[in-house]
C-alpha positions as CSV (number, residue, x, y, z in Angstrom):
1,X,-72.9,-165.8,-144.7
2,X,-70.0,-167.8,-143.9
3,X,-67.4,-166.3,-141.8
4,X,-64.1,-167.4,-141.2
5,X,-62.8,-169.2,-138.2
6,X,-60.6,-166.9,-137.2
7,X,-62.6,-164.1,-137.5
8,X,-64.7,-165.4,-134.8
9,X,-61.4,-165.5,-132.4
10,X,-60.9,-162.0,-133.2
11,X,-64.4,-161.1,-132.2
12,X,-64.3,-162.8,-128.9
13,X,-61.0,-161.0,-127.9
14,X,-62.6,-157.9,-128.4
15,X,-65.6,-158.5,-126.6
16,X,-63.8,-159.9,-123.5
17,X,-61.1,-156.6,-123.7
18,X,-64.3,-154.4,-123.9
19,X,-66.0,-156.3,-120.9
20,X,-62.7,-157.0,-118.8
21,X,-61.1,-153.4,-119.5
22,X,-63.2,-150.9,-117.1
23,X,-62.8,-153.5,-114.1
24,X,-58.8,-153.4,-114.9
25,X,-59.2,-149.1,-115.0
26,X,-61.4,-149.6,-111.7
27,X,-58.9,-151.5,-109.6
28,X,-55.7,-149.5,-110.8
29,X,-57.4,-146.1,-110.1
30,X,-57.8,-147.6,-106.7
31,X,-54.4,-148.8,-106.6
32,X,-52.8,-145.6,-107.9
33,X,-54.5,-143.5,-104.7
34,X,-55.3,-140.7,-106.8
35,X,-59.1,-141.1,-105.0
36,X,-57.0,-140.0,-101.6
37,X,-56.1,-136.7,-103.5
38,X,-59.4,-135.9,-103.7
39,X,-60.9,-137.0,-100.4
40,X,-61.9,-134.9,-97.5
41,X,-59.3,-134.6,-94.5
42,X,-59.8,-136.9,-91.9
43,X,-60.5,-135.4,-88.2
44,X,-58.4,-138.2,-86.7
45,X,-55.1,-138.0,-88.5
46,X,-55.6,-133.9,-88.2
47,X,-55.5,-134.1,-84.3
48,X,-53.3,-136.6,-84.4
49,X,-50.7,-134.1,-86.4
50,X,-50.8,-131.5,-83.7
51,X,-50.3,-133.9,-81.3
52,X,-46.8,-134.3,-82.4
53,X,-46.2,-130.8,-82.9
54,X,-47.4,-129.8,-79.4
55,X,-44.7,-132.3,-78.1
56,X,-46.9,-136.0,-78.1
57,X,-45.6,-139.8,-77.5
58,X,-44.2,-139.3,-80.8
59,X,-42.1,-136.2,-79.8
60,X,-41.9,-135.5,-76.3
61,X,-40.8,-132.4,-75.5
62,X,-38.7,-131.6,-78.3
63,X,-40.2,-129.7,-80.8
64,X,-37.2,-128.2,-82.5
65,X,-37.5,-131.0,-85.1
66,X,-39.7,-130.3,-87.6
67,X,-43.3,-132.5,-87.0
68,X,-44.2,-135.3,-88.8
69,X,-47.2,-134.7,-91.7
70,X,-49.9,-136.8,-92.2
71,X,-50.7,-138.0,-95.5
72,X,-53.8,-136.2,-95.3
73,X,-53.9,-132.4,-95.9
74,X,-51.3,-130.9,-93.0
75,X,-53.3,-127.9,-90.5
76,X,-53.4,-125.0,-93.0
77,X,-51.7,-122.8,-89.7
78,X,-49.4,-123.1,-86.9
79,X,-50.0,-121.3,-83.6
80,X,-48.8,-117.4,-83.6
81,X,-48.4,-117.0,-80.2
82,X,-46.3,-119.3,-77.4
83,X,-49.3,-119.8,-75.2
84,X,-51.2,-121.3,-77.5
85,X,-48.5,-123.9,-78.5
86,X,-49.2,-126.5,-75.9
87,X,-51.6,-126.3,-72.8
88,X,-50.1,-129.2,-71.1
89,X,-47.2,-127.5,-68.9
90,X,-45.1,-130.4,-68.2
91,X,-44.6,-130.2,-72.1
92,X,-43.3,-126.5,-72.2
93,X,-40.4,-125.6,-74.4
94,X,-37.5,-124.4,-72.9
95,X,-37.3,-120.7,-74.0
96,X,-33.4,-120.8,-74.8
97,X,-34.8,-123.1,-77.6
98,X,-36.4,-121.7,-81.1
99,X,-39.9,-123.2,-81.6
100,X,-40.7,-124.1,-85.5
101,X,-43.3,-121.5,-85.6
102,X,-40.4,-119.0,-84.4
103,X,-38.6,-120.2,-87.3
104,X,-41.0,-119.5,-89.7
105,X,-42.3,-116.3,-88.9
106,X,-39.4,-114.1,-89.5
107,X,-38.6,-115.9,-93.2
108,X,-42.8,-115.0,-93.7
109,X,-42.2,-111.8,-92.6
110,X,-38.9,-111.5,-94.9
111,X,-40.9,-112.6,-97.8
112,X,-43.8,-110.6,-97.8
113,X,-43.3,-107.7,-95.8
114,X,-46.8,-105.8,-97.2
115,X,-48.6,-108.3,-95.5
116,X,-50.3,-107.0,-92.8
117,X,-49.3,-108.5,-89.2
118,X,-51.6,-109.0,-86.7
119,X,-51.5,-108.2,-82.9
120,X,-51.0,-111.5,-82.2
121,X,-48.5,-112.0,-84.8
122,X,-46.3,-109.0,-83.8
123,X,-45.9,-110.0,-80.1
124,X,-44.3,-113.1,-81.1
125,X,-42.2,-111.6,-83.8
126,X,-40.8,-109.7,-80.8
127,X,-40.6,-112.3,-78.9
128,X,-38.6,-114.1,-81.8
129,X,-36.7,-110.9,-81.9
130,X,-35.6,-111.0,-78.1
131,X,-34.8,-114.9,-78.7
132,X,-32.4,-114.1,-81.6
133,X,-30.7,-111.3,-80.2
134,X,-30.0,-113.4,-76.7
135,X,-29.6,-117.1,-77.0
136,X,-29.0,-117.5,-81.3
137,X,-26.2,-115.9,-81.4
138,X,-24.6,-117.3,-78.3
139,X,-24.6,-121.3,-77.9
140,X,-25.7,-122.3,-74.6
141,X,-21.9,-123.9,-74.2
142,X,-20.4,-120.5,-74.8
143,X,-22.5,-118.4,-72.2
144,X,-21.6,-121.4,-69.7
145,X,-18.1,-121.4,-70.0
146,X,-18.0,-117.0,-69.9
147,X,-20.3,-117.3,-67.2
148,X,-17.4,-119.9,-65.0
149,X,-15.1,-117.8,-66.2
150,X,-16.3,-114.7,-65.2
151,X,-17.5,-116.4,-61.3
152,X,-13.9,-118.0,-61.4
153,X,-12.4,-114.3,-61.7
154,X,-15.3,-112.9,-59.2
155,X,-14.3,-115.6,-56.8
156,X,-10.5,-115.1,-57.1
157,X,-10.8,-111.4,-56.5
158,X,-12.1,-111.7,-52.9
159,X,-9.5,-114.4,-51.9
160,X,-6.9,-112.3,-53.2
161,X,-8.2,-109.6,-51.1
162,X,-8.3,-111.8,-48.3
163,X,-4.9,-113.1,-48.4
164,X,-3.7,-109.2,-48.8
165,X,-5.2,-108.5,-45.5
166,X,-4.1,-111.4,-43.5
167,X,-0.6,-110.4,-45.4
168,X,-1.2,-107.1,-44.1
169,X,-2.4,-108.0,-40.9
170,X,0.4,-110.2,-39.8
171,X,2.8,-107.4,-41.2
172,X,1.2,-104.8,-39.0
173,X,0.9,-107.4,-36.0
174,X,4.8,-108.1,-36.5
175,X,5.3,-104.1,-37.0
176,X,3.8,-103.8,-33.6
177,X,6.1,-106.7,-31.7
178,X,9.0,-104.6,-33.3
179,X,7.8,-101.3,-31.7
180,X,6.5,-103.0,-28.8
181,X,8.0,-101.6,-25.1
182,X,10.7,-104.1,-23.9
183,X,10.7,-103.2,-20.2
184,X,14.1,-104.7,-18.7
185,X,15.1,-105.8,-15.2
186,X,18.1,-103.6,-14.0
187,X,20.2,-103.0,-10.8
188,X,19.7,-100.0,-9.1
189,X,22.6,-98.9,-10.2
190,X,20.7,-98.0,-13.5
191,X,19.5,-94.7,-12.1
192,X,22.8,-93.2,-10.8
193,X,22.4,-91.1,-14.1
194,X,18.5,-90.2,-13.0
195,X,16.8,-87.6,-12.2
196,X,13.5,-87.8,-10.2
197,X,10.8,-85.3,-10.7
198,X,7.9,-85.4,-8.3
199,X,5.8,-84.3,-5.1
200,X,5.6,-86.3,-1.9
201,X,5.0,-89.5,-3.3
202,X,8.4,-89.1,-5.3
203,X,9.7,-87.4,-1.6
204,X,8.7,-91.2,-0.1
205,X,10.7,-93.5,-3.2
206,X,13.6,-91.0,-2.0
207,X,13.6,-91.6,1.3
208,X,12.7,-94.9,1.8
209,X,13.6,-96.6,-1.9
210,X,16.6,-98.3,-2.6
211,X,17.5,-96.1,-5.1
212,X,20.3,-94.1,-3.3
213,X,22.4,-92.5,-6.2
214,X,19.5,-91.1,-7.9
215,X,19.2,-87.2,-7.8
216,X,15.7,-86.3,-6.7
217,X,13.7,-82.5,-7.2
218,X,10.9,-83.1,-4.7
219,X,8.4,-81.4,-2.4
220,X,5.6,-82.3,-0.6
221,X,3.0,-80.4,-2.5
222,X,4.8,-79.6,-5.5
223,X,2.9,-79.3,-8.8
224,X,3.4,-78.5,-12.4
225,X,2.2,-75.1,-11.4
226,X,5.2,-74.4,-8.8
227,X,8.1,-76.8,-10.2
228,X,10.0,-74.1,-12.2
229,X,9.5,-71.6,-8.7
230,X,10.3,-74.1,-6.0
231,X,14.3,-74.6,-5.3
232,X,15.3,-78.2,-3.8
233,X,19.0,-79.0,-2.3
234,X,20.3,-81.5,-4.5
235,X,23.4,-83.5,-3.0
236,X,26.6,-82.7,-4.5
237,X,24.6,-79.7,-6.6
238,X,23.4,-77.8,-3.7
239,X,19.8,-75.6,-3.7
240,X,18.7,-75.1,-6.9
241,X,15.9,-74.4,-9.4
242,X,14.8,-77.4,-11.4
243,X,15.7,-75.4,-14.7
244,X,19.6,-74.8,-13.3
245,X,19.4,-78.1,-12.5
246,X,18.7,-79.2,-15.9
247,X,21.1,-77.0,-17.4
248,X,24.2,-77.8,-15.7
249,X,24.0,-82.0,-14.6
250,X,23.6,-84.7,-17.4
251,X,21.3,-86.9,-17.2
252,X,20.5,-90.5,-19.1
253,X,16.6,-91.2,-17.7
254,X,14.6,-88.7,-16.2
255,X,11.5,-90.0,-14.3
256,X,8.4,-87.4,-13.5
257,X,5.3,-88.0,-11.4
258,X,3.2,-85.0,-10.9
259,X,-0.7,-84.5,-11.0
260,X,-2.0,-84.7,-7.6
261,X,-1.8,-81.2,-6.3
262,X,-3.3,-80.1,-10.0
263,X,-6.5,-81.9,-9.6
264,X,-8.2,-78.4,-8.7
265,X,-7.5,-77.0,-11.7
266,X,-8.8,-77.7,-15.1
267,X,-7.6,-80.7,-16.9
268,X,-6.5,-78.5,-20.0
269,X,-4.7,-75.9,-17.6
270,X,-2.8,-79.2,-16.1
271,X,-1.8,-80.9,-19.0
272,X,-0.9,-77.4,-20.7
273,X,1.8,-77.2,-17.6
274,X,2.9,-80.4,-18.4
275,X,3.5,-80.0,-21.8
276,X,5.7,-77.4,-21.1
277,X,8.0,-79.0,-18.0
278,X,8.0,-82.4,-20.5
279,X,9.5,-79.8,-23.8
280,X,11.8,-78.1,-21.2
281,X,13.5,-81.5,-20.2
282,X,13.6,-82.8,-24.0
283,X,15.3,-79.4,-24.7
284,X,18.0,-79.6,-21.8
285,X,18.1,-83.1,-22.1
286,X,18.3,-84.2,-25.5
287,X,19.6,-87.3,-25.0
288,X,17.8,-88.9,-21.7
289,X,15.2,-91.1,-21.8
290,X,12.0,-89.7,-20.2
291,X,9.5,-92.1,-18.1
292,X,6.1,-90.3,-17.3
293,X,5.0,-92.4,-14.3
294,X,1.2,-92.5,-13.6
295,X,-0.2,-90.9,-10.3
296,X,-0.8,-93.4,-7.7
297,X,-4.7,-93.4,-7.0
298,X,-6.1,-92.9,-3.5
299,X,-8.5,-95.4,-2.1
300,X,-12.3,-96.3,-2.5
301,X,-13.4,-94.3,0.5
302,X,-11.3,-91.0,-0.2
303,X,-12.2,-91.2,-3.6
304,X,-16.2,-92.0,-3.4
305,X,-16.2,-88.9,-0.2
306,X,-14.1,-86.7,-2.0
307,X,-15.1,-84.2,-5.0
308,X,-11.4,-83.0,-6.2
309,X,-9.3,-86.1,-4.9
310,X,-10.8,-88.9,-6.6
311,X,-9.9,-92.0,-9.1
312,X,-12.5,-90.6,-11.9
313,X,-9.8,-87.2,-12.2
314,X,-6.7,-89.2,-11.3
315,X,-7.8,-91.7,-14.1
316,X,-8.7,-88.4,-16.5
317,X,-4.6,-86.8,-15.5
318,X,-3.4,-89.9,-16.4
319,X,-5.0,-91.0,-19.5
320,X,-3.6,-87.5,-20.9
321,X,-0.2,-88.1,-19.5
322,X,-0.2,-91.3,-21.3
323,X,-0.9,-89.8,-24.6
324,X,2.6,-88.0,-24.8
325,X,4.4,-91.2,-24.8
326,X,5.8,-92.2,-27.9
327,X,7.5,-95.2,-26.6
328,X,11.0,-94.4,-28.2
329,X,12.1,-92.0,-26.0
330,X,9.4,-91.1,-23.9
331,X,7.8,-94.0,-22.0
332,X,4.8,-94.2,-19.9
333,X,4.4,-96.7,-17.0
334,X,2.2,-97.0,-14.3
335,X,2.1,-98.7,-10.7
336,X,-0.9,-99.0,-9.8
337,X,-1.4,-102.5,-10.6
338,X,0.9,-103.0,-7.9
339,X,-1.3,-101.5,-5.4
340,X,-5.1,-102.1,-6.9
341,X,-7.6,-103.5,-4.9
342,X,-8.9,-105.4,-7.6
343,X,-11.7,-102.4,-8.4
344,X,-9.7,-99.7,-9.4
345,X,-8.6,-98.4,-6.0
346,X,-5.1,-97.8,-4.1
347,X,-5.7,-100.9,-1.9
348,X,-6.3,-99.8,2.2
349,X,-4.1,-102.4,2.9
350,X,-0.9,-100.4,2.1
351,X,-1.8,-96.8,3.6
352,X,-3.2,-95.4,7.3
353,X,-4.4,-91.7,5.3
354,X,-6.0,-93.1,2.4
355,X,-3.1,-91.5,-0.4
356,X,0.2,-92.3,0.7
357,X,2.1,-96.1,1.1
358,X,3.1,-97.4,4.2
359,X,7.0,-96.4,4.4
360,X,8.0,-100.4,3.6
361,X,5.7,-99.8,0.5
362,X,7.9,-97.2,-0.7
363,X,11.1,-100.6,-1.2
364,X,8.2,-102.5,-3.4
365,X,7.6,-99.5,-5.6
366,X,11.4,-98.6,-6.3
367,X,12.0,-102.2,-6.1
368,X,8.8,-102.4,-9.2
369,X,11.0,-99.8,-11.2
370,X,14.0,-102.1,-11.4
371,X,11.5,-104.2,-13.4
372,X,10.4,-101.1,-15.8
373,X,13.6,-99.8,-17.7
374,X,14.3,-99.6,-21.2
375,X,17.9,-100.0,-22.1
376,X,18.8,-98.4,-25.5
């Protein structure tokens, strides 16, 4: 049989497609990678994929962005619970910041919410919860600035409140330079309108003092008790009672020392006394200008020997003396400085009895009140 040339040609092409064709299939199925689709997961690439998601080389620490997949099969689960996220600490999320698995939860949740949740599972859904409630809804920027501006307004409060008490304080200190006593130096001819109240002490300023025009209602041994029953001969005036006395003269400054002869008595019965002479000359005497002098103390041996005259009750007589001073028209001042022994005591240097100045003492100390007036 005779066949034609180009029949042969044919025959060979379709032998050498038949042979040639399955190794073409071969090496495109293994160029396609379908095979891959069909292989078993490899180990390696898994760990290497949670690697990343736990915050690897190729991620440090950041694990808001979601994690790069392998080709391979990705893990079929993420971790439900934040410990089990990492177990290297110096890869720890910060908590202000939402993990993936935080993010995907809740939409799980949302999608299917038959499904069952697991312990595990429901502690971090309430942990995702807190996180929302807290942080998402309030950028970090936000909470800073409220939280500056909130410690700027704390911290302005205070230094307000400071700066209202030093204004405060240095009103108050000022208030009390205004009111302040100005005591004035003065001639003696100050007390030619004065009237001297007093007992033996007050008996010594009139007769040896320089203070020669004042009227003085003295005895030795007069007290608060016998001062409205005792009647004194007052130059120009005559004897009289000290309640006449009042009621008929005129007087600008009225001076009264009296305590010593008391100090037997109860401090409450003395000052009650007092009380009473001190209304009586305001009454009388509307317009004078009262000076409650402080009783002269006696000195360290009288008062450590003796129980009634001592500095602890002279001290006590004049401390309540003091208190009915209002320094506007009642003044308190007190001498003993003038005469303390440095301890508290009428100094033995100026007395022979232990109570009364030497007569030259008696200049000083009307001398000292030419230094104490208050002119108004």
């Amino acid at each position: 049989m005779k066949i034609k040339k180009h029949n042969i040609f044919l025959l060979l092409f379709i032998i050498s497609y038949v042979a040639v064709l399955p190794i073409v299939f071969t090496e495109m199925y293994k160029n396609s990678g379908f095979g891959e689709l069909f292989a078993a997961p490899d180990d390696n690439e898994t760990t290497d994929a949670l690697e990343v998601i736990d915050g690897g080389e190729e991620n440090p620490g950041d694990i808001t962005e979601t994690p790069p997949v392998s080709t391979s099969e990705a893990p079929s689960e993420f971790p439900t619970s934040t410990s089990d996220v990492t177990n290297d600490s110096s890869t720890e999320p910060d908590s202000s910041e939402t993990t993936p698995e935080q993010e995907t939860t809740p939409a799980e949740s949302e999608t299917d919410p038959t499904t069952e949740t697991s312990p595990e599972e429901t502690q971090s859904n309430n942990f995702e919860e807190s996180v929302d409630t807290t942080t998402a809804d309030t950028p970090a920027e936000v909470q800073t600035e409220t939280s500056t501006e909130e410690s700027s307004e704390v911290s302005t409060t205070p230094q307000e409140s400071t700066t209202n008490q030093e204004e405060t304080s240095e009103q108050e200190t000022t208030a009390e330079d205004d009111t302040k006593v100005q005591f004035m130096t003065v001639e003696p001819a100050y007390f030619d309108d004065a009237l001297f109240i007093g007992d033996s002490r007050t008996v010594g300023i009139y007769e040896y003092g320089v203070l020669k025009d004042a009227d003085f209602f003295c005895n030795v041994g007069m007290s608060v008790f016998s001062v409205h029953k005792a009647e004194v001969n007052i130059p120009s005036v005559g004897k009289t009672t000290l309640t006449k006395l009042l009621e008929n003269c005129k007087y600008g400054k009225v001076y009264i020392m009296l305590g010593m002869n008391e100090l037997g008595y109860s401090l409450n019965k003395i000052i009650g006394k007092y009380e009473e002479l001190i209304n009586e000359v305001r009454t009388l005497q509307p317009d004078a200008i009262i000076y409650l002098q402080a009783n002269l103390r006696v000195t360290k041996k009288r008062s450590e020997s003796d129980s009634i005259y001592n500095n602890t009750k002279i001290n006590r007589i004049n401390s309540a003396v003091a208190a009915y001073a209002n320094d506007k028209d009642i003044f308190y001042i007190d001498v003993n400085p003038l005469f303390d022994d440095g301890e508290g005591n009428f100094d033995k240097k100026y007395t022979n009895d232990n109570t009364h100045p030497f007569a030259r003492y008696y200049t000083e100390w009307s001398k000292w009140l030419c230094e104490m007036a208050v002119i108004r």
